[in-house]
N, C-alpha and C positions, 0 to 999 in steps of 0.2 A: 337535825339533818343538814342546816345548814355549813355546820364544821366540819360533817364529813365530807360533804360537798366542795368544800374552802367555797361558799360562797358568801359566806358571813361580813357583814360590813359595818361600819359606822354607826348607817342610817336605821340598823335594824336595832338600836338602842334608845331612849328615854334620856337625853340627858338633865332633866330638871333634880334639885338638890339643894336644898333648904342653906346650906354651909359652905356651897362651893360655885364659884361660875360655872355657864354651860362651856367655856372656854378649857378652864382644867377638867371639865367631865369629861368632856370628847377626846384631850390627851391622853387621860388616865384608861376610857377605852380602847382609845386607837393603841397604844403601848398592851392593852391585856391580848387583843386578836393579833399582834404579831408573836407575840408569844404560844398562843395555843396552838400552832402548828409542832413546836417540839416536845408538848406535851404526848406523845406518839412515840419518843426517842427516851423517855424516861429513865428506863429500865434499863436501858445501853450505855449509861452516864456514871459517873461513881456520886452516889448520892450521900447527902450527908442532914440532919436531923437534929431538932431543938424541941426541947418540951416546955410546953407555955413561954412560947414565942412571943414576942412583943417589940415591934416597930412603929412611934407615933400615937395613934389611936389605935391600930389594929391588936389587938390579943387571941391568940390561938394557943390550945393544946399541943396541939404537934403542926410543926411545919418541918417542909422535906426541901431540897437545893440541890441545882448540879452550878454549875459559874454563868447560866444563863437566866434563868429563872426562881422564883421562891412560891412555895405554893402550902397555904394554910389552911388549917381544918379544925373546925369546933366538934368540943367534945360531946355527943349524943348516943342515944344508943348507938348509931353508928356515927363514923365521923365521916362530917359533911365538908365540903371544899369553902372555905371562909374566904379568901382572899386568893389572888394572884399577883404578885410582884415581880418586875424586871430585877434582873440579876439576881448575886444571890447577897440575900437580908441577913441571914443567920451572923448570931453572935458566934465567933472565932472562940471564944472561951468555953460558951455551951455545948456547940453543937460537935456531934462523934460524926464518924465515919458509916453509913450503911452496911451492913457485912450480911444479911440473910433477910429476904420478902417473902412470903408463903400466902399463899390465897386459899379459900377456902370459900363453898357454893353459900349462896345469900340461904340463912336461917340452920346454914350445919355447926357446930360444936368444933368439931375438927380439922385442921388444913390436910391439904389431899397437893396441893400443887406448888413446887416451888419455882419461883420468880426468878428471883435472882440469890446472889448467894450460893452455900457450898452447907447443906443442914449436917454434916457430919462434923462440924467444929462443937454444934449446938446438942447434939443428941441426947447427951447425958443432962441435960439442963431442963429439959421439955417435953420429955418422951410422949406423958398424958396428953395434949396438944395436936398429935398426927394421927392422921385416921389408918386402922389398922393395914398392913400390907403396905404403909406409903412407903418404906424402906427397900424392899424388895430390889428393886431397879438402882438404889444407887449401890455404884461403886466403891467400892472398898469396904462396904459393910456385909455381915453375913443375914441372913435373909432370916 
């Protein structure tokens, strides 16, 4: 409640850490809370993606980048948010371009809603994937 609120601060963290001073612990926060305010803008960015990510000690599955942020997720049943990093991490070599996000309700099978992207590049790639009727509405396709 508190990040919706923006009133999230510093002091509302633990900096103790076996490996690190409380000096760079409170950086390393203070640098993740100026961040989670564009976390809101995601989707309005052109995003771009790396699989088994790895910077330092961190390793992740997938990590996602716009030129401000970099944000990593371990692989789980579902994938959980592993890290946040300033700017963006991603290897220049790995990582592609964004081109279609689809969401779909927690425990359903098939996506129902798209994000970002344009699913008419995709269609013929993943038909089984969209819950029936999702095409109806877009443009350019026949119903």
């Amino acid at each position: 409640m508190k990040i919706v609120s923006h009133l999230l601060c510093v002091s509302d963290f633990d900096f103790i850490s076996k490996h690190r001073s409380e000096k760079e612990v409170i950086g390393s926060v203070r640098r993740k809370i100026q961040i989670l305010p564009l976390l809101a803008t995601i989707f309005q960015m052109q995003l771009q993606a790396e699989e088994d990510f790895v910077k330092g000690k961190i390793s992740c599955s997938l990590a996602t980048a716009d030129n401000m942020f970099t944000i990593g997720f371990a692989d789980t049943a579902k994938l959980r948010l592993k890290t946040l990093l300033k700017n963006n991490e991603l290897n220049s070599d790995k990582a592609v371009n964004v081109t279609l996000v689809l969401r779909r309700d927690r425990g359903a099978d098939k996506f129902d809603t798209i994000i970002q992207g344009d699913v008419r590049e995709f269609i013929e790639s993943f038909p089984e994937v969209l819950v029936c009727g999702f095409l109806d509405g877009v443009p350019g396709l026949r119903p």
